[in-house]
C-alpha positions in Angstrom: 10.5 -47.6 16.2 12.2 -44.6 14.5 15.3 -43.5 14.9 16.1 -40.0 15.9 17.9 -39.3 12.7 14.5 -39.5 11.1 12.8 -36.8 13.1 10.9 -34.3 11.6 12.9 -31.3 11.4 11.8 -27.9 10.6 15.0 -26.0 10.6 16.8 -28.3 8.4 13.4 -27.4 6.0 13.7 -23.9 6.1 16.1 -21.5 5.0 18.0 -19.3 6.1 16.7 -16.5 4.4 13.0 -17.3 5.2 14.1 -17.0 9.1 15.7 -13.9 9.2 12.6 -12.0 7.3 11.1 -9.9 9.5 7.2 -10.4 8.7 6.7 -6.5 9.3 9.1 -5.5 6.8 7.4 -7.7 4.3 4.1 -6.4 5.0 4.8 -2.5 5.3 7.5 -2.6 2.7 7.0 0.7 1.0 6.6 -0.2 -3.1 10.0 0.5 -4.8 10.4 3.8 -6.8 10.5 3.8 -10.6 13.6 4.5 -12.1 11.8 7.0 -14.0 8.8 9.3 -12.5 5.6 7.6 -14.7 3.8 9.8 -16.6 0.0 10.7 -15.0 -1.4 8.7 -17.5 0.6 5.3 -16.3 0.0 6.5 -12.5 -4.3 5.9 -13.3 -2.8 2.1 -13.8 0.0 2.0 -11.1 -1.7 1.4 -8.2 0.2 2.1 -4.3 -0.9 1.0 -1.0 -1.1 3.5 2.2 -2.1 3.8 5.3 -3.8 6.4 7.2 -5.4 7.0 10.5 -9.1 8.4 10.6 -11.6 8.9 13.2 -13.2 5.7 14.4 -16.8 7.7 13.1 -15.4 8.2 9.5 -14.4 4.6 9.1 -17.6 3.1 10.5 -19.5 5.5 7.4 -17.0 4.4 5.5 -17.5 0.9 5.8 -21.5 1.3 6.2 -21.6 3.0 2.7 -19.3 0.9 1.0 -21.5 -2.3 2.2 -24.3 -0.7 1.2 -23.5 0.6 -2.1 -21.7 -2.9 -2.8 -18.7 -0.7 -3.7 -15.0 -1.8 -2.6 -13.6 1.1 -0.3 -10.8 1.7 -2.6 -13.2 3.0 -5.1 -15.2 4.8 -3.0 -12.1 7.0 -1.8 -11.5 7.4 -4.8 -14.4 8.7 -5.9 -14.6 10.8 -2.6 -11.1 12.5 -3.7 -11.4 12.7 -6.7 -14.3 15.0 -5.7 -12.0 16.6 -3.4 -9.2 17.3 -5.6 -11.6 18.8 -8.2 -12.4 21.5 -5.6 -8.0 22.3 -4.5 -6.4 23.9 -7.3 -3.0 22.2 -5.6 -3.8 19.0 -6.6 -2.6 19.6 -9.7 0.6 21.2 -8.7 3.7 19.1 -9.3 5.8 18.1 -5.7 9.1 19.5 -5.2 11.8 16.8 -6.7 13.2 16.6 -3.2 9.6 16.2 -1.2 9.0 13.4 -4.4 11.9 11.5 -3.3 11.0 11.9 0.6 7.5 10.7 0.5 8.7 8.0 -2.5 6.7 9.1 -4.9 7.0 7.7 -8.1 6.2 10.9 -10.3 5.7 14.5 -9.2 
Protein backbone atom coordinates (compact mmCIF):
# COMPACT_ATOMS: atom_id res chain seq x y z
CA UNK A 1 0.00 0.00 0.00
CA UNK A 2 1.36 3.56 -0.82
CA UNK A 3 1.86 6.03 1.33
CA UNK A 4 0.37 9.42 0.94
CA UNK A 5 3.69 11.08 0.48
CA UNK A 6 3.78 9.23 -2.85
CA UNK A 7 0.66 10.59 -4.38
CA UNK A 8 0.54 11.86 -7.63
CA UNK A 9 0.66 15.51 -7.46
CA UNK A 10 0.02 17.86 -10.10
CA UNK A 11 0.70 21.13 -8.53
CA UNK A 12 3.98 20.11 -7.19
CA UNK A 13 4.47 19.32 -11.38
CA UNK A 14 3.56 22.43 -12.57
CA UNK A 15 4.82 25.75 -12.25
CA UNK A 16 4.02 28.59 -11.21
CA UNK A 17 4.21 30.43 -14.23
CA UNK A 18 2.30 27.85 -16.32
CA UNK A 19 -0.82 28.42 -13.76
CA UNK A 20 -1.09 31.93 -13.81
CA UNK A 21 -1.21 32.07 -17.88
CA UNK A 22 -4.27 33.03 -18.93
CA UNK A 23 -5.01 30.70 -22.08
CA UNK A 24 -6.77 33.76 -23.86
CA UNK A 25 -3.92 36.00 -23.61
CA UNK A 26 -1.79 33.25 -25.13
CA UNK A 27 -4.06 32.71 -27.91
CA UNK A 28 -5.19 36.39 -28.93
CA UNK A 29 -1.80 37.74 -28.04
CA UNK A 30 -1.35 40.45 -30.69
CA UNK A 31 2.25 39.63 -32.61
CA UNK A 32 4.92 42.01 -31.12
CA UNK A 33 5.93 45.17 -33.14
CA UNK A 34 9.33 45.35 -34.95
CA UNK A 35 11.67 47.64 -33.58
CA UNK A 36 11.97 48.94 -36.90
CA UNK A 37 8.76 49.33 -39.43
CA UNK A 38 9.87 46.31 -42.26
CA UNK A 39 10.25 47.36 -45.49
CA UNK A 40 7.06 46.15 -48.02
CA UNK A 41 9.34 43.78 -49.42
CA UNK A 42 10.01 41.82 -45.86
CA UNK A 43 6.09 42.44 -45.05
CA UNK A 44 5.19 39.77 -48.42
CA UNK A 45 7.28 37.26 -45.90
CA UNK A 46 6.12 38.44 -42.43
CA UNK A 47 3.04 36.96 -42.03
CA UNK A 48 0.20 38.45 -39.05
CA UNK A 49 -2.84 36.80 -37.85
CA UNK A 50 -6.43 38.72 -37.46
CA UNK A 51 -9.59 38.26 -36.93
CA UNK A 52 -12.63 39.56 -38.41
CA UNK A 53 -16.41 39.18 -38.34
CA UNK A 54 -18.31 38.50 -41.70
CA UNK A 55 -21.66 37.55 -42.61
CA UNK A 56 -22.48 33.91 -41.85
CA UNK A 57 -23.31 33.87 -46.11
CA UNK A 58 -19.79 35.16 -46.97
CA UNK A 59 -17.97 32.56 -44.82
CA UNK A 60 -20.04 29.59 -45.95
CA UNK A 61 -18.81 30.85 -49.88
CA UNK A 62 -15.82 31.24 -48.42
CA UNK A 63 -15.31 27.94 -47.15
CA UNK A 64 -17.39 26.23 -50.20
CA UNK A 65 -14.83 27.85 -52.75
CA UNK A 66 -11.89 27.23 -50.88
CA UNK A 67 -12.89 23.37 -50.61
CA UNK A 68 -13.59 23.32 -53.93
CA UNK A 69 -10.69 24.96 -55.51
CA UNK A 70 -8.38 22.97 -52.95
CA UNK A 71 -7.01 26.34 -52.02
CA UNK A 72 -6.28 27.26 -48.22
CA UNK A 73 -8.53 30.40 -47.18
CA UNK A 74 -5.55 32.42 -46.40
CA UNK A 75 -4.70 32.40 -50.05
CA UNK A 76 -7.81 32.86 -51.33
CA UNK A 77 -8.21 36.31 -49.35
CA UNK A 78 -5.45 37.04 -50.48
CA UNK A 79 -5.98 36.71 -53.85
CA UNK A 80 -9.54 38.29 -53.31
CA UNK A 81 -7.68 41.61 -51.84
CA UNK A 82 -5.25 41.77 -53.59
CA UNK A 83 -7.84 42.19 -56.33
CA UNK A 84 -9.49 44.65 -54.18
CA UNK A 85 -6.56 46.82 -53.36
CA UNK A 86 -5.63 46.99 -57.08
CA UNK A 87 -9.00 48.71 -57.62
CA UNK A 88 -8.49 51.61 -54.04
CA UNK A 89 -5.83 53.98 -54.85
CA UNK A 90 -5.53 54.14 -50.74
CA UNK A 91 -4.05 51.06 -50.44
CA UNK A 92 -1.00 52.25 -51.32
CA UNK A 93 -1.00 55.20 -48.98
CA UNK A 94 1.22 55.06 -46.02
CA UNK A 95 -0.74 55.13 -42.27
CA UNK A 96 -0.28 57.89 -40.14
CA UNK A 97 2.83 57.03 -37.55
CA UNK A 98 0.39 57.47 -34.82
CA UNK A 99 -2.73 55.21 -36.41
CA UNK A 100 0.65 52.56 -37.18
CA UNK A 101 1.37 52.37 -33.62
CA UNK A 102 -2.54 52.11 -32.61
CA UNK A 103 -3.49 49.34 -34.83
CA UNK A 104 0.32 47.68 -34.19
CA UNK A 105 1.33 47.74 -37.36
CA UNK A 106 4.68 46.84 -38.06
CA UNK A 107 5.38 49.28 -41.14
CA UNK A 108 3.30 52.08 -42.48
Amino acid sequence: MKNSSSKFNVASRVSPATTKANPDDLLFASAPVAASPATESEAEELKLRFGSQLPAATLVKLHRVAYWSRTPLNELLDEALGLLYAAKAEADKPLPEKEREKRKMPFA
